[in-house]
Structure formats: structure tokens, C-alpha cells
N, C-alpha and C positions, 0 to 999 in steps of 0.2 A: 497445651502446645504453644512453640513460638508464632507471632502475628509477623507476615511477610507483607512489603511491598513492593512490588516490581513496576518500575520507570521503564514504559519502550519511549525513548527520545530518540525520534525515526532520524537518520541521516547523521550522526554523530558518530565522530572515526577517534582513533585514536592520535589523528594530527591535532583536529580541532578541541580535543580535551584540553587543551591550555588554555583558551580563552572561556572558560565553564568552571572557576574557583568551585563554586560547592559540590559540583561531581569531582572534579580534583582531588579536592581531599578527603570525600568518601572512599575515592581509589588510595590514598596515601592512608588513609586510618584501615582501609580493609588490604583488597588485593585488586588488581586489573588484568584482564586477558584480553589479549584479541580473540575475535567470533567467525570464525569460517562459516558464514553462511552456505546458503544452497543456492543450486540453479534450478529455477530463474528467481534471482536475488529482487524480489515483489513483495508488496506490502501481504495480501492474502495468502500466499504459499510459505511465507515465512513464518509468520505468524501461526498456523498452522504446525507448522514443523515445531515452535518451540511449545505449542499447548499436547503435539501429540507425542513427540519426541520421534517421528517418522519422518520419511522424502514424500514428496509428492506419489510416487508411484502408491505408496499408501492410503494417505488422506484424500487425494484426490485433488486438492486444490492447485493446480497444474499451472494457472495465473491467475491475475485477479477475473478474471472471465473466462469462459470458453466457449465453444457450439455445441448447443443440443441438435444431434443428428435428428431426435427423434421430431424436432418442431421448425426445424432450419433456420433458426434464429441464433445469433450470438444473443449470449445472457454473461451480459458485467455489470458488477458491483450491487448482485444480490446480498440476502444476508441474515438467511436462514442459518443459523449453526449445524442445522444436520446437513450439511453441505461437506462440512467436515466431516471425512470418513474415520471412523475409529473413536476409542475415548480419549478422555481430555483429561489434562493434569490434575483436577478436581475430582473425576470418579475416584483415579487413586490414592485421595488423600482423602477422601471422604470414608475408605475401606481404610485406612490405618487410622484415623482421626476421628470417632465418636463426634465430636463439637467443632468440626471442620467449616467451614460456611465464606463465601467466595463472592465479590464484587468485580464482575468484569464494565473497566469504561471506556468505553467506546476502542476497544479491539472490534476487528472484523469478522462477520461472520457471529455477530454475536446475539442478534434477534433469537430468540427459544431459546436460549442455550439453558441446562437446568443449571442453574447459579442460584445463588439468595438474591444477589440484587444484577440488575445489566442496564446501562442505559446506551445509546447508541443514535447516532442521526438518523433522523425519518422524517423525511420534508412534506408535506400534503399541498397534493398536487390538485388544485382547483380547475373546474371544468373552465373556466374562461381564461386556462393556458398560466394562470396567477402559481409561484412557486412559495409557498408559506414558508419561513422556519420553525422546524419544529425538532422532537425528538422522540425517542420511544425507549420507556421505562419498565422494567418487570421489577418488581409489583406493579401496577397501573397505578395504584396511589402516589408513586414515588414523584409522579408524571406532576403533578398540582404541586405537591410540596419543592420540588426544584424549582419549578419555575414564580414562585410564590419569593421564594430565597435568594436565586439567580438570576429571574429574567429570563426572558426568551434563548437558547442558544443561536447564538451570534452563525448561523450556516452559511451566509454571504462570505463570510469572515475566515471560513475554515477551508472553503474552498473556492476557484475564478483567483479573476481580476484584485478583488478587496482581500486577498488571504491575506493575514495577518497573526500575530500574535493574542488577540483578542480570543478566536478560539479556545486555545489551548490554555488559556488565562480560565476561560468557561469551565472546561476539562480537570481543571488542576481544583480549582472551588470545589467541584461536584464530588471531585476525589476526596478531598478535605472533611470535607460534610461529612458523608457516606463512610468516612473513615471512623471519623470521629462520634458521629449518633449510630451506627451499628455495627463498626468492631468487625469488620470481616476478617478471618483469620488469613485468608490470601487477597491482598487486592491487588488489580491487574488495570493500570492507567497507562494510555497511548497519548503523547502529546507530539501532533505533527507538524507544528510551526516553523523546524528546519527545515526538514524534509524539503517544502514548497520555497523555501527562499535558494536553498541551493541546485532547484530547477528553475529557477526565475534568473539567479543572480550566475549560478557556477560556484564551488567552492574557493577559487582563488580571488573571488569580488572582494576589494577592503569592506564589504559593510557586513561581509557575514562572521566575523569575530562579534561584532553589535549582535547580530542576531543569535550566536550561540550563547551569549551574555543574559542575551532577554530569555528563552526558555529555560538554563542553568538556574533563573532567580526565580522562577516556578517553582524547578526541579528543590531549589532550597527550602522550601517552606513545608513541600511535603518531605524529605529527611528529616527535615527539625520537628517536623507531627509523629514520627515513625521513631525518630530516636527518644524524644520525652515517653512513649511509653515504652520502649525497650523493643521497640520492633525490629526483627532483618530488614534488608533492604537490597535490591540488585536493582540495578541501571542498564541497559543492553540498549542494541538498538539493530533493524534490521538489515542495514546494508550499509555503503557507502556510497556517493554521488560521483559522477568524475565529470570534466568537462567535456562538453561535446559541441561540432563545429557544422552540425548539420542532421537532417532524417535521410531515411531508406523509404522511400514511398513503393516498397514492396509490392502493391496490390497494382499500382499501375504495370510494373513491370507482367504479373500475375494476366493484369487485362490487354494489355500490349502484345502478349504471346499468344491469346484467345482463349484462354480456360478459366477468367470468370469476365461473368457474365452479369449486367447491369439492365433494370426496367428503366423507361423515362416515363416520369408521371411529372405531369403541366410543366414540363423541359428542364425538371431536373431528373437527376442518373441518382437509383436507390440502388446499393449491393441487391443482387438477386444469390444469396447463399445459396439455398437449394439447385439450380438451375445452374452454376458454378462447378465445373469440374476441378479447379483449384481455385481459391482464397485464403489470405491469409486473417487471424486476430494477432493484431500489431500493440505489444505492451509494453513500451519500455523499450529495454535492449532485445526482447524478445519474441518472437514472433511464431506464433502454432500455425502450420499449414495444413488445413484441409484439404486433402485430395480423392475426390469421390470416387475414382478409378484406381485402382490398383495397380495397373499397368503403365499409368502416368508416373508413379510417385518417382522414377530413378531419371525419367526426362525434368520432371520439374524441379528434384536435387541438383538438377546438372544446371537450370538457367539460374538458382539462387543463389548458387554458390559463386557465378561470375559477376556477380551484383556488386558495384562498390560500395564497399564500406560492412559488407555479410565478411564477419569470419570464418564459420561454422554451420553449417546443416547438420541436424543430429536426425538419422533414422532410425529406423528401430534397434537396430544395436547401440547408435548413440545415446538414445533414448535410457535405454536401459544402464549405462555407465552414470549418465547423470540421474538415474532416480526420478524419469519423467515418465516412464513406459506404462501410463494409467491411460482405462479407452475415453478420458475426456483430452487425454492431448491429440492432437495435428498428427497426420502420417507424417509429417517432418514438422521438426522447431527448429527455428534458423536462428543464429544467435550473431550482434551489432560487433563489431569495435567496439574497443574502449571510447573511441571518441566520435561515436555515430549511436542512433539510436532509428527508431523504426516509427512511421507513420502511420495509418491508416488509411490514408487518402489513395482515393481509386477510382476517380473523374480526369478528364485528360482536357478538358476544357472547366477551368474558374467560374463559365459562368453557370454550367450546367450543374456544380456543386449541391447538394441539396440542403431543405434551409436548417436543418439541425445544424451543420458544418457550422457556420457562425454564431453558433448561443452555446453555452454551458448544458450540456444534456449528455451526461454521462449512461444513461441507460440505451439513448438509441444510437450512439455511433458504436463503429464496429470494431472497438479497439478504445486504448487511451488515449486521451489527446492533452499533454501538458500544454501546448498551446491556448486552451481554457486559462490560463494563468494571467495572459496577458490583454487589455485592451488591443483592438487595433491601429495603431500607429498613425494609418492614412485617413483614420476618421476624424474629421473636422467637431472639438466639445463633446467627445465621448461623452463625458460624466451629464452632458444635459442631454445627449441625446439619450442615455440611461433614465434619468428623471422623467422626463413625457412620456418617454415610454410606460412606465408604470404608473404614471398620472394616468393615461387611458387606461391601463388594466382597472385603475379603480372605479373608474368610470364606468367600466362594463365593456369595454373594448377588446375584442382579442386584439394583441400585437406583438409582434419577434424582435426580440432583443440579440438582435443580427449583429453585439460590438465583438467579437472574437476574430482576430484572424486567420488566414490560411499560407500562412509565410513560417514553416518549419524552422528556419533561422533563430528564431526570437529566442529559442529554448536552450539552454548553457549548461544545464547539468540533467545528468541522467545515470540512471541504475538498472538491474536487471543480470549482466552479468556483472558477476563477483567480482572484483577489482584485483591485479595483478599485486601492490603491496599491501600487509597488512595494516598499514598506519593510514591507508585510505580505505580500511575497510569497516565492518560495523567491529561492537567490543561489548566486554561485560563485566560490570564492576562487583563486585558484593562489598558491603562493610563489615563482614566476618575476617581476618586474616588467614593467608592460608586455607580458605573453605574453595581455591581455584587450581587443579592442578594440569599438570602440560603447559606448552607453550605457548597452544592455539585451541579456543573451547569449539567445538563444532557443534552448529545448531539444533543438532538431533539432541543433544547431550542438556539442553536448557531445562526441558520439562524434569528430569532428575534431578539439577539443582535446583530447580524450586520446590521441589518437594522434599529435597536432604533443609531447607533453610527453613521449614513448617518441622523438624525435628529436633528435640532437645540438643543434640550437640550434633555439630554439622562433620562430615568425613569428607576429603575431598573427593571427587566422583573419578573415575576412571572411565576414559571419553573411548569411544568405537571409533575406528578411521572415518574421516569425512567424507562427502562425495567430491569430488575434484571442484577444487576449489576453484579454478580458473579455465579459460574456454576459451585453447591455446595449446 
């Protein structure tokens, strides 16, 4: 059978293809489509949708987080594979494929997943508050020989304040390797370096043509390993970025009306979920609303939808048009403007914020925070007050690395709903010609070409209607 690789180069549309020479002309030796993703256009429900070839309503992955009712916790950016509901592109090539065998790096959701080979971020979190970088590899042997080869994974680097290209420079080596000492017949590499510059910068910043230049000469290295031995090759990516001129601090409005509800512990305000007749988990452009009452849910449709900058409240009929109607979404999901996005924040006084709010701690806030991305501005020598700070962790000191701001401003590009043109939305290359038919591939339709591009001679796929591509 043919050797496939597949490039997710997260945040890559088919405007910024021009400044990406060797995806360019992968697309000009093979074929390019634009990608009708799904709602809500997010790293984990997309990703998903192309290993399952299903909506959310199926796989279950609804956002990159949601609320367990059963523990009244929001639980984001776990990353257990059987999270994903249903099988994965790999079971059924493994049932047409005898000699089938599959490297996923660092996609999400990818811890267990039964692959030959998986490596993914796994930080080890030190009782004296110390954040390590690290990773996690199946096989466990893979774990010593990477980092013997690579060095540590650069986790400062992949995500906060220091993101950078370094990363995905990490990710692309590891792909190389793995490609090349074990032959996996599907390999599956995410490189997120746009992604994060085009929520920092906004796509129309002069410096992000540089930045699609710097992951494209990634992206070249692995083609040129994939073409010397006659490998396929597809390029995709999961959404597109737009700019945006502000957040929806949703949860305030939520606490402002009196249905959710906040503990003070030593005078800061912690979400009290459970105790919440409504809350919302704010991701992106989108937002799942929790409503513990039944009889509230068409009162709290009615205050969300007056909220500037909400375009849409989807209930349970909405729900079900967009392919969200799984019991881990919200009795409503509210969905942004194009050029608004949704916060988390649900403290009505700054100071009573609690102290996660200001450090990189993606696991206990209650929602996304792209603002992680950025130092804060009013702090006097961030970067030394960054250094002492972890000179006392070495020391044995616990201390909070409190340089994050709470000023939703900073943040210029955002995704989640699906973008109004296709040339600002995500796209999918093959270097087969002709192996892309239609005019628009929708992301359910992924998992089939990847597994027509693992078969001797590839047919183009005939795609199912999308789900509505726009939220509008």
C-alpha cells in the first residue's frame, strides 16, 4: 500500500497560500480545494470530525472543553483519545490494510489512542507549583530516544507569551525521525505556529506573510521526505482566523442577571458551576450555555441574544441543524460576530479576579483564554520579573507567575465560527491531481480521503452536503 502524510498547518486559508511557496506548489503539481469546516470551527471538534468523518453530535467533541454534569467541573484540554466517540480513520484502514501502521503527532486527543506510534504534550506539574516541559510518547521507549535526538520539547515555545516557531520546528524533526526510522504508512503532524501568531497579530498584520513563510519551510522538508520516497501527501488545515475588535464577557452578563453564581475564597470570586443556574464555557467564537433549569433556558435565550456582539443562540433545534445536539453541549451555544469573540471572565471587580486569571493555566479556567498569548503591558520588566520568579521556584519557593493580562483588547484574531468567504477559510491540498472533487471539500468528507490516498490508485471521493457553513 501507498505511505500518506498529512500536514494540519492550523490557520492557513487559501488567501495566505501565496506567501507558503512549497504548499503552493504542492497545490499547482497536485489539486486545492477549499474546506467547509464545521461548527464550532475549534482545534478538538475539528480534528475529530476529520479522523471520524462525523459532526460533533457524534464524536462528541462539542469544543475543546465542556462540563461534566456529573462532577460540576468544566474539564478543558484533556486528552484521553476515547473522548472521541466513534472509530478513527486508522481502525478502517487497518480492516483494508494487513500492513497498515500509523503515527499520530501531536493531534489532540491523542494520549491512548491505539496507533503504532503517538507523541503529544505532557507537562509534569511539580508540587512546588514548578511547570516542567515535557511530553508523552507510546511506546514509552520513544520518550528517551526523542529527547536523546531533540532535546526537551520547547512547551514555553508552543504555547503563552514565548509562542513561537520553535515548536512546530520541535514537531516537524519528530515527524522527520518517526517518518523515516519507522515507515508509518499514515502519518498525522499538526504544526500550530500560525495558528497563534494570527491570534496575537490578526491576519491582515504585515508580519504574518513572515510567519506563513517560516512554517511553509517546515512544511517543505517534510514534502521533500514524503516525495523522495513516493509518498502521498495532503496539507489541510482547521479553520480560518478573522480579525476581531474586542470579547463578549458573557458570564458577566450571566452574573449580572443572577443565575450564576460565585464562592469568595481569601476575596477572590471562584465560578461556583454546580450552584449556577446558568454559565456559560466561553471558547473562541463560541460559547455552550449551561442551564440547570429547564424553564430558564428560553429567559436566558432571550438575555443572550440582546448581548452586543452574539449573533446567534442555537437551542435545541439550532443545535441539531448545526450537528451540535450531543448531551455534552450547553442547553444553548451562542455563537460571536465575525469580529467579536467570547471571554470567560465573570468577576465584576479586577481585583477580586482569582489568581489563575493572571498565569498560563489552561486546565483550571473556565473557558479559553487567548489572552495567555500575551505579556501584560502595564507590568514594569515583565521578562525579569518572569526570571525571579522561577529563580525562587528553584529555590524551593512556591510563587505565581501572575504576568498575564485581563484586558480582552490585546487579542486580534479569532476563530470558532466558520468564516463568511472561502478564501478566508481553512483548505486542502493533495499532490495527487484530480484526487479533489467539488468546489468546496467539507470536513466530514477528510477521513475518506485519507484513506482513498493509503489506496493504490486514488478516485475522487463524492462529498455529503456540509453542515451550514456559516452562522448567519
Amino acid at each position: 500500500m501507498p505511505r500518506a502524510i498529512v500536514l494540519n498547518i492550523v490557520g492557513l486559508t487559501p488567501r495566505l497560500l501565496q506567501y507558503a511557496p512549497a504548499l503552493s506548489q504542492l497545490a499547482r503539481d497536485g489539486c486545492m480545494r477549499p474546506l467547509a469546516t464545521i461548527t464550532p470551527a475549534l482545534t478538538c471538534p475539528v480534528q475529530a470530525t476529520f479522523l471520524t468523518g462525523a459532526p460533533p453530535r457524534q464524536h462528541g467533541c462539542v469544543a475543546n472543553g465542556w462540563y461534566s454534569r456529573e462532577l460540576a467541573e468544566p474539564l478543558f484540554w484533556r486528552q484521553s483519545n476515547a473522548l472521541i466517540q466513534g472509530e478513527k480513520v486508522w481502525h478502517e484502514a487497518r480492516r483494508r490494510h494487513q500492513d497498515f501502521s500509523c503515527a499520530q503527532l501531536f493531534w489532540w486527543y491523542n494520549m491512548y489512542a491505539d496507533v503504532e506510534w503517538s507523541v503529544t504534550p505532557r507537562p509534569i506539574y511539580k508540587a512546588d507549583g514548578r511547570k516542567i516541559p515535557d511530553f508523552y510518547s507510546a511506546p514509552a521507549a520513544l520518550h528517551q530516544e526523542l529527547r536523546q535526538r531533540l532535546g526537551d520539547f520547547p512547551l514555553f515555545h508552543f504555547w503563552g507569551p514565548a509562542s513561537d516557531i520553535r515548536s512546530s520546528r520541535w514537531i516537524a524533526d519528530c515527524a522527520l525521525h518517526l517518518y523515516h526510522s519507522r515507515q508509518p504508512k499514515l502519518t498525522l503532524v499538526y504544526l500550530p505556529h500560525l495558528d497563534y501568531s494570527l491570534q496575537k497579530l490578526g491576519p491582515d498584520h504585515p508580519q504574518i506573510p513572515r510567519e506563513v513563510a517560516a512554517v511553509d519551510q517546515l512544511c517543505a522538508e517534510l514534502i521533500a521526505a514524503a516525495r523522495q520516497d513516493g509518498s502521498r501527501i495532503l496539507a489541510l488545515s482547521e479553520y480560518g482566523v478573522t480579525p476581531v475588535r474586542g470579547d463578549i464577557a458573557i458570564n458577566r452578563a450571566l452574573r449580572q442577571a443572577g443565575w450564576l453564581q460565585v464562592r469568595e475564597e481569601q476575596g477572590e470570586d471562584k465560578l461556583d458551576c454546580g450552584a449556577s443556574a446558568a454559565f456559560a464555557l466561553a471558547d473562541h467564537q463560541i460559547a455552550h450555555i449551561y442551564v440547570r433549569r429547564p424553564e430558564l433556558v428560553d429567559e436566558v435565550k432571550a438575555l443572550l441574544r440582546q448581548l452586543d456582539g452574539v449573533e446567534m443562540v442555537l437551542d435545541e433545534a439550532g443545535k441539531q441543524l448545526y450537528g451540535l445536539n450531543h448531551p455534552r453541549s450547553g442547553e444553548l451555544v451562542a455563537i460571536s460576530r465575525v469580529d467579536r469573540w467570547f471571554s470567560y471572565y465573570y468577576w465584576l471587580d479586577q481585583a477580586k479576579a482569582p489568581d489563575f486569571a493572571r498565569t498560563v493555566d489552561i486546565h483550571r479556567k473556565p473557558g479559553y483564554d487567548p489572552v495567555e498569548l500575551f505579556l501584560d503591558p502595564k507590568l514594569p520588566l515583565p521578562k525579569l520579573r518572569i526570571a525571579w520568579t522561577l529563580l525562587k521556584r528553584k529555590l524551593g519557593q512556591r510563587s505565581l507567575l501572575n504576568v498575564i493580562s485581563l484586558d480582552g483588547s490585546l487579542v486580534q484574531g479569532s476563530h470558532g465560527r466558520p468564516t463568511d468567504k472561502p478564501s478566508d477559510g481553512p483548505l486542502l491540498i493533495s499532490s495527487e491531481p484530480d484526487s479533489l472533487s467539488g468546489d468546496m471539500i467539507p470536513a466530514t468528507a477528510v477521513r475518506d480521503i485519507m484513506l482513498a490516498h493509503l489506496e493504490p490508485s486514488i478516485a475522487p471521493q463524492r462529498h455529503h452536503n456540509a453542515m451550514p457553513a456559516a452562522a448567519g
